[in-house]
KEGU-213205 format. One record per residue (C-alpha): y, z, x; residue in three letters; residue number from 1. Coordinates in steps of 0.25 Angstrom, whole numbers. Layout:
+-------+-------+-------+-----+-----+
|     Y |     Z |     X |  aa |   i |
+-------+-------+-------+-----+-----+
|     Y |     Z |     X | ALA | NUM |
...
+-------+-------+-------+-----+-----+
END
This chain:
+-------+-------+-------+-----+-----+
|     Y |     Z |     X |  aa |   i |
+-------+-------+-------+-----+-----+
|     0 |     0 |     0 | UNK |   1 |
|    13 |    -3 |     5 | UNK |   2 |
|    24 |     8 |     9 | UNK |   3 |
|    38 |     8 |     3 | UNK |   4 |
|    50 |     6 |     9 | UNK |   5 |
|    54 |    21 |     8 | UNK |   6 |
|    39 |    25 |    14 | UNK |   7 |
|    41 |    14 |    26 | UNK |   8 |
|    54 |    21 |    30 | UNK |   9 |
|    47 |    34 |    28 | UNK |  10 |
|    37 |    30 |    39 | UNK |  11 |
|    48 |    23 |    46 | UNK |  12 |
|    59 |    34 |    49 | UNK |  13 |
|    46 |    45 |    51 | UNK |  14 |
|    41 |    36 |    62 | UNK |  15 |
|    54 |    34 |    70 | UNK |  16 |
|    56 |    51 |    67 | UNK |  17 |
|    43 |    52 |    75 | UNK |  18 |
|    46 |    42 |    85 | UNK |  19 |
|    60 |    48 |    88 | UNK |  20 |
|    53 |    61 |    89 | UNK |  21 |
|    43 |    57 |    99 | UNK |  22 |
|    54 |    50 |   107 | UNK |  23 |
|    61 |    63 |   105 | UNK |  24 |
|    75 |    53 |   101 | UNK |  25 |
|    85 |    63 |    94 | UNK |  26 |
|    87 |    59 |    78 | UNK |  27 |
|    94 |    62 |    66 | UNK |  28 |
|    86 |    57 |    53 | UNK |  29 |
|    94 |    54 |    42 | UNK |  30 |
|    87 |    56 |    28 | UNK |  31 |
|    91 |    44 |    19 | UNK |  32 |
|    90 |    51 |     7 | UNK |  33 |
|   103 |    47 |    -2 | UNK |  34 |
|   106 |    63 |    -3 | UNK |  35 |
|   109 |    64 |    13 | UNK |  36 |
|   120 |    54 |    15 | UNK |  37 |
|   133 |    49 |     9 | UNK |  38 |
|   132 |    40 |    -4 | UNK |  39 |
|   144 |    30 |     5 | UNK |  40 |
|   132 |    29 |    14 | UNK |  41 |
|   125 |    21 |     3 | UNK |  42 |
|   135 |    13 |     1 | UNK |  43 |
|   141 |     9 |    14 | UNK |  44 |
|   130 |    12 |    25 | UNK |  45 |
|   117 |    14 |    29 | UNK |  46 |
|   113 |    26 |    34 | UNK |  47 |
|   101 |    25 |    46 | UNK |  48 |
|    89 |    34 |    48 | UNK |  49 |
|    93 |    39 |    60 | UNK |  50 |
|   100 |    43 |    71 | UNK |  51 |
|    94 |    44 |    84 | UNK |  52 |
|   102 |    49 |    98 | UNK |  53 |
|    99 |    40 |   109 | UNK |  54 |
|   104 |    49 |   123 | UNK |  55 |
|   116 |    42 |   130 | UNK |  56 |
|   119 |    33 |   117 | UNK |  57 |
|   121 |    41 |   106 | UNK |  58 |
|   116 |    41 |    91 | UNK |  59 |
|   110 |    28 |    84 | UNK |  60 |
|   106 |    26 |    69 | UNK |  61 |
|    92 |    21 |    67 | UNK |  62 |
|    87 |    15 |    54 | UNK |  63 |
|    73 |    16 |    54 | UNK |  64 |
|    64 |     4 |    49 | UNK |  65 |
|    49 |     2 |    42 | UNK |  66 |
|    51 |   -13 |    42 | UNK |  67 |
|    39 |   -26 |    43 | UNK |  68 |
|    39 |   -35 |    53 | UNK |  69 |
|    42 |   -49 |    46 | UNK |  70 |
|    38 |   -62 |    54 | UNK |  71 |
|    47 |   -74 |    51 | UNK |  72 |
|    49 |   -87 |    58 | UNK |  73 |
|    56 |   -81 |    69 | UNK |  74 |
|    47 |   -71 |    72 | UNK |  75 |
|    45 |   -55 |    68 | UNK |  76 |
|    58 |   -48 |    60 | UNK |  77 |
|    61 |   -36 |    54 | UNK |  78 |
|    69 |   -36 |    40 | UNK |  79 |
|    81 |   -28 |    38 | UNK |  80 |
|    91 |   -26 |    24 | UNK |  81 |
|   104 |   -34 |    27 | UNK |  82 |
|   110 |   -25 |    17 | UNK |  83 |
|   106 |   -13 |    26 | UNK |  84 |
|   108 |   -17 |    39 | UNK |  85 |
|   125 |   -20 |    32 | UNK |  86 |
|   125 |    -5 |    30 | UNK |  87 |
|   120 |    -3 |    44 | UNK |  88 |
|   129 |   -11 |    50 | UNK |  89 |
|   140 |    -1 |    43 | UNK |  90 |
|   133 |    11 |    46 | UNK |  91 |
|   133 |     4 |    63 | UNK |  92 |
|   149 |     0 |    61 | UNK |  93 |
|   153 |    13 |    53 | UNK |  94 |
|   149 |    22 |    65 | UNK |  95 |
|   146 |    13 |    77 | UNK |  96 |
|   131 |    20 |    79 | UNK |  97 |
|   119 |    10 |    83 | UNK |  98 |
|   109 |     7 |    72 | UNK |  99 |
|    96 |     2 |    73 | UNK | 100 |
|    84 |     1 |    66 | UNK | 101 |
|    69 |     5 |    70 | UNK | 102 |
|    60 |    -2 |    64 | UNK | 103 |
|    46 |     2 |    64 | UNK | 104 |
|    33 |    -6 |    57 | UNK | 105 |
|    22 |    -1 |    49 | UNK | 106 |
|    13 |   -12 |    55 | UNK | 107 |
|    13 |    -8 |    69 | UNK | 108 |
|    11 |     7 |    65 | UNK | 109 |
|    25 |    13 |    69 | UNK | 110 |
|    22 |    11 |    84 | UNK | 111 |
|    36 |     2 |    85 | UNK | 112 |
|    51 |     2 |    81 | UNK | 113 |
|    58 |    -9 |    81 | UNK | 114 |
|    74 |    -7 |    80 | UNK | 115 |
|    84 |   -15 |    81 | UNK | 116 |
|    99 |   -13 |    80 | UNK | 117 |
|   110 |   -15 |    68 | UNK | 118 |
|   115 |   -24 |    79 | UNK | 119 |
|   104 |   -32 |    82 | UNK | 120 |
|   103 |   -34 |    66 | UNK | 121 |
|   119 |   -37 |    64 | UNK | 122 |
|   115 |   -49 |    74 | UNK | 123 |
|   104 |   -55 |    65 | UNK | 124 |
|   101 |   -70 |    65 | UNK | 125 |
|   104 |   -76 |    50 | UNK | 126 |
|    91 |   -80 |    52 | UNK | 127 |
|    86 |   -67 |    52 | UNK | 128 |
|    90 |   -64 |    38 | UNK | 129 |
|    81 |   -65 |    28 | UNK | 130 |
|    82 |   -65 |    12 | UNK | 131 |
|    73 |   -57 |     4 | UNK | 132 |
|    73 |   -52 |   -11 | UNK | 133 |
|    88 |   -55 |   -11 | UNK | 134 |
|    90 |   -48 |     1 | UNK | 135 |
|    94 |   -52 |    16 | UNK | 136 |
|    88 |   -44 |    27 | UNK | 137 |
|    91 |   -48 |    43 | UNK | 138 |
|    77 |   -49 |    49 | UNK | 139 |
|    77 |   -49 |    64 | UNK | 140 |
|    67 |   -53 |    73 | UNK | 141 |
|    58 |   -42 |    79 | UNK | 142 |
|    62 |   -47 |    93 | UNK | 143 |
|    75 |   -42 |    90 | UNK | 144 |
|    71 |   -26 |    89 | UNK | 145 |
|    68 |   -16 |   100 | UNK | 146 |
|    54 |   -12 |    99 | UNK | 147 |
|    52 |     2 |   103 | UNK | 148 |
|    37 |     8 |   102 | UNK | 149 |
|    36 |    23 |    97 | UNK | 150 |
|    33 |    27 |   111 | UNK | 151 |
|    46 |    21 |   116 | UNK | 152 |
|    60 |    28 |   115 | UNK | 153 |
|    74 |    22 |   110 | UNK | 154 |
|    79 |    19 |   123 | UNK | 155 |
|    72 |     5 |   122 | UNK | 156 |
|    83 |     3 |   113 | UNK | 157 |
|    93 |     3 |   121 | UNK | 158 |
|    87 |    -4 |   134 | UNK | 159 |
|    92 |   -19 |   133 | UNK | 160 |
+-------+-------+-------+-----+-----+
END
């Protein structure tokens, strides 16, 4: 039987909380219940899942992703809300902080994250959007994500 969206992000967000953990990466979770943040939130941003400290460079907002792994013509992509990644893109501009998103996949049993940067989104292809249900979502390719292994740390972020 197939999981819902809510269930995916479930598993998701308690994956990363236990890979940060073992990484021993300091946090701060925000609970997306509606009762814990401001109703202008809803309306003009979107609010991540959390904010991690990375020494010597401050505090990032991560938004943490259960997503498939598509295959089109131009190889493997990841699907992300237009709609969303707008709100983000106010949330980043609003108050300068990095934001990425860590994406891990059911189908290789947690054992990768996948993230990727509001940046690198903003700099989508038009060819990378994709129309479904009346919906646009940017889908960029695979290659485009840092690859980080539960058994590596965030460092590998900031390498290149």
């Amino acid at each position: 039987m197939d999981k819902s969206n809510d269930e995916k992000r479930k598993i998701g967000e308690k994956k990363f909380i236990e890979w940060l953990d073992k990484r021993k990466i300091p946090y701060m979770y925000f609970d997306q219940s509606f009762k814990t943040f401001s109703k202008k939130f809803l309306y003009l941003l979107k609010r991540p899942d959390f904010m991690i400290l990375i020494p010597n460079l401050g505090f990032i907002f991560v938004d943490v992703k259960n997503h498939t792994i598509y295959k089109n013509r131009s190889g493997e992509t990841i699907a992300f809300d237009i709609d969303e990644i707008k709100k983000f893109k106010k949330l980043h501009k609003k108050f300068g902080v990095q934001i990425w998103f860590a994406v891990c996949h059911e189908s290789d049993l947690y054992k990768n994250w996948d993230w990727i940067s509001i940046n690198e989104i903003e700099e989508t292809d038009k060819k990378e959007v994709a129309r479904l249900d009346g919906k646009e979502f940017y889908t960029p390719q695979l290659r485009k994500f840092i690859r980080i292994s539960i058994e590596e740390g965030i460092g590998k972020l900031f390498e290149k």
